[in-house]
C-alpha positions as CSV (number, residue, x, y, z in Angstrom):
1,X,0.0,0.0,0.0
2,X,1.6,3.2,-1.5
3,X,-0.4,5.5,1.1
4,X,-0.4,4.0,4.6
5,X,-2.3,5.1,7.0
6,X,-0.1,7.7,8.3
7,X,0.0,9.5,4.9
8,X,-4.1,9.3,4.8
9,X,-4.0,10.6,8.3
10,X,-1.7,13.4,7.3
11,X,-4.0,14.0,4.5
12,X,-6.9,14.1,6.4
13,X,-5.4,17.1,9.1
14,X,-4.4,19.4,6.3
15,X,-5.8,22.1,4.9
16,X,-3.9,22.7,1.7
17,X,-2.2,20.8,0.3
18,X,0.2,22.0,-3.1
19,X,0.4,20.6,-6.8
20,X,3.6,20.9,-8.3
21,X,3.5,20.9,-12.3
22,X,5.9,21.6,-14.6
23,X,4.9,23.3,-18.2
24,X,6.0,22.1,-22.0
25,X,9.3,24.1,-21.4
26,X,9.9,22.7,-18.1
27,X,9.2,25.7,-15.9
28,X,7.2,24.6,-12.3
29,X,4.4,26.0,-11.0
30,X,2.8,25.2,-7.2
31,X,-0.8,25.8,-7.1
32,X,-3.5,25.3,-3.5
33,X,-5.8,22.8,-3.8
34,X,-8.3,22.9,-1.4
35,X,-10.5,19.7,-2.0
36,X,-8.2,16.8,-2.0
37,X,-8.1,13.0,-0.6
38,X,-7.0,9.6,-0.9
39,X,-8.6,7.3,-3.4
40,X,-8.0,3.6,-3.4
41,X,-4.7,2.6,-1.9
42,X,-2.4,4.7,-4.5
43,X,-4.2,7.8,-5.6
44,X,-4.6,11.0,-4.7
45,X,-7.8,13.2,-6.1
46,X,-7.8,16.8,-6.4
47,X,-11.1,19.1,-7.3
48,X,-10.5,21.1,-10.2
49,X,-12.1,24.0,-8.8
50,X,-10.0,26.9,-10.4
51,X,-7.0,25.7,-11.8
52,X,-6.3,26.0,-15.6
53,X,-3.1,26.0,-15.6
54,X,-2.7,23.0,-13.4
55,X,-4.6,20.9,-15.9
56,X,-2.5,22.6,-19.0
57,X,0.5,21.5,-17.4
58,X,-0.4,18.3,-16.7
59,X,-1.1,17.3,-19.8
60,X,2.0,18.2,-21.3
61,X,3.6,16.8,-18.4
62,X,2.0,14.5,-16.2
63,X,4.9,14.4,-13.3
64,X,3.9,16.1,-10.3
65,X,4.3,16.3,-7.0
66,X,1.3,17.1,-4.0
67,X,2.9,18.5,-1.0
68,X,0.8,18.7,2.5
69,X,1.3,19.7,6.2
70,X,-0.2,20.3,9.0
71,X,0.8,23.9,10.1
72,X,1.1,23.0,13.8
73,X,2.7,19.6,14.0
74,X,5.1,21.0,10.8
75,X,4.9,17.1,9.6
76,X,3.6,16.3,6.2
77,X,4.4,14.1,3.3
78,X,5.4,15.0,-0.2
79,X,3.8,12.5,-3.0
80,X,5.2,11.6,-6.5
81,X,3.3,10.5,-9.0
82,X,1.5,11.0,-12.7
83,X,-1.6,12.5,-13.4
84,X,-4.5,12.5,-15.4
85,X,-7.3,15.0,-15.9
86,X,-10.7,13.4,-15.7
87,X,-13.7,15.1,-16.9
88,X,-17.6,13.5,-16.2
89,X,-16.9,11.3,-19.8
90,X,-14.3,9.3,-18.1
91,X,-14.5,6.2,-17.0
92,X,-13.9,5.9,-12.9
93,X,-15.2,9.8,-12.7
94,X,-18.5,9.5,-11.0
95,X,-16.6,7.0,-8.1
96,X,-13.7,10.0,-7.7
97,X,-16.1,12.8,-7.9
98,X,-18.4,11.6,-4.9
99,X,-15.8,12.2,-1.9
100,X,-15.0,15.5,-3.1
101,X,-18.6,16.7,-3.6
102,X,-19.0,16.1,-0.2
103,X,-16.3,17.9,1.2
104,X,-17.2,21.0,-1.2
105,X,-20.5,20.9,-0.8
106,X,-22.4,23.7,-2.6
107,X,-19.2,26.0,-2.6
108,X,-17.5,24.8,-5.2
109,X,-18.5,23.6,-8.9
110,X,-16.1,21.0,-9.8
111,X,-15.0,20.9,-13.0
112,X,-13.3,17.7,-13.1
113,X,-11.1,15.6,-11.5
114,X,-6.9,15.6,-11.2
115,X,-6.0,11.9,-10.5
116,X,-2.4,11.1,-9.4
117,X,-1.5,7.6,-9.4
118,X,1.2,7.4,-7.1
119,X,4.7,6.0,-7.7
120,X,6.5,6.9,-4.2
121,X,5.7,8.8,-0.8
122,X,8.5,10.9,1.5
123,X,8.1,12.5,4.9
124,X,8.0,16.4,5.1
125,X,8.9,17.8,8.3
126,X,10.2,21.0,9.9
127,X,14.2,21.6,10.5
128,X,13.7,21.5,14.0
129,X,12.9,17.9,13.7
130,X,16.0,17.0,12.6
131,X,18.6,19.9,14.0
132,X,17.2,20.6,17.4
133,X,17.4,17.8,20.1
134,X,14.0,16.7,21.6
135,X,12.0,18.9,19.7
136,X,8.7,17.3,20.2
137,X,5.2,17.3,18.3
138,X,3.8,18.7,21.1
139,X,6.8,21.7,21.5
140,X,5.7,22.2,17.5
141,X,2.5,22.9,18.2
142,X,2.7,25.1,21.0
143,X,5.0,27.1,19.1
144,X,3.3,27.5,16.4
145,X,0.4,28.3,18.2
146,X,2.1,31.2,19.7
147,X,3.6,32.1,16.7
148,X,0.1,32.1,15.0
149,X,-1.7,33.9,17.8
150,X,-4.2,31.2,18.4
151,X,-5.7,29.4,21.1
152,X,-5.9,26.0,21.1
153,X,-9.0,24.1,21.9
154,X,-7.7,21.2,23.0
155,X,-4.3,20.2,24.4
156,X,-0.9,18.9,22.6
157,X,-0.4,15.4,22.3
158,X,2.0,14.9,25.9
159,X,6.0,14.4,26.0
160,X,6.6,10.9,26.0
């Protein structure tokens, strides 16, 4: 299984998450998505809600990459893959389209579907991670909390 469960967790607590697409000539472009999920056991759906460009550059170049982290923990995962823009002719659209109806709801017309089969799956996480000894999730959140100017409703995962 290409997404574990602690990549669909991680893409269940974020907000964003961030296509990377590369046009014709090779020049990258990172776009928000806002309406996003797992699908299956190795593919990521996005909502193409407003992204032309995206879905241009995909189809010159279907390598991309979808970045997403939650801002508190600073932990994400970066996925690699290649796309394919669905529209409602496509086979296997109506089964993507369902999941991210529901999350949009009546905000968002979606005009189709960018599917990324999935060839590999890396950890993202904050510097401090790696340089700073015993930086915990719950030290992460706190600070960025603070750094954020919000008040949490509920408490930090504990220190082990």
């Amino acid at each position: 299984m290409v997404l574990d469960q602690s990549v669909r967790q991680s893409l269940k607590e974020a907000v964003l998450c961030w296509l990377a697409t590369a046009d014709a000539n090779g020049n990258p472009r990172v776009s928000p998505k806002e309406i996003f999920s797992a699908y299956g056991s190795d593919e990521i759906i996005i909502a193409n809600i407003a992204s032309p460009n995206s879905v241009k550059n995909l189809r010159s170049n279907p390598s991309v990459c979808v970045s997403f982290i939650h801002v508190f923990k600073q932990k994400g995962h970066q996925v690699f893959g290649t796309a394919r823009y669905l529209t409602a002719k496509d086979n296997g659209f109506t089964e993507r389209l369902a999941p991210l109806q529901a999350m949009a709801g009546d905000a968002f017309q979606i005009l189709g579907i960018i599917q990324i089969q999935v060839s590999s799956v890396a950890p993202m996480v904050a510097p401090s991670y790696r340089f700073v000894a015993g930086t915990s999730e719950a030290q992460m959140i706190k600070a960025a909390a603070s750094t954020y100017g919000v008040q949490l409703t509920h408490k930090p995962p504990t220190e082990d």
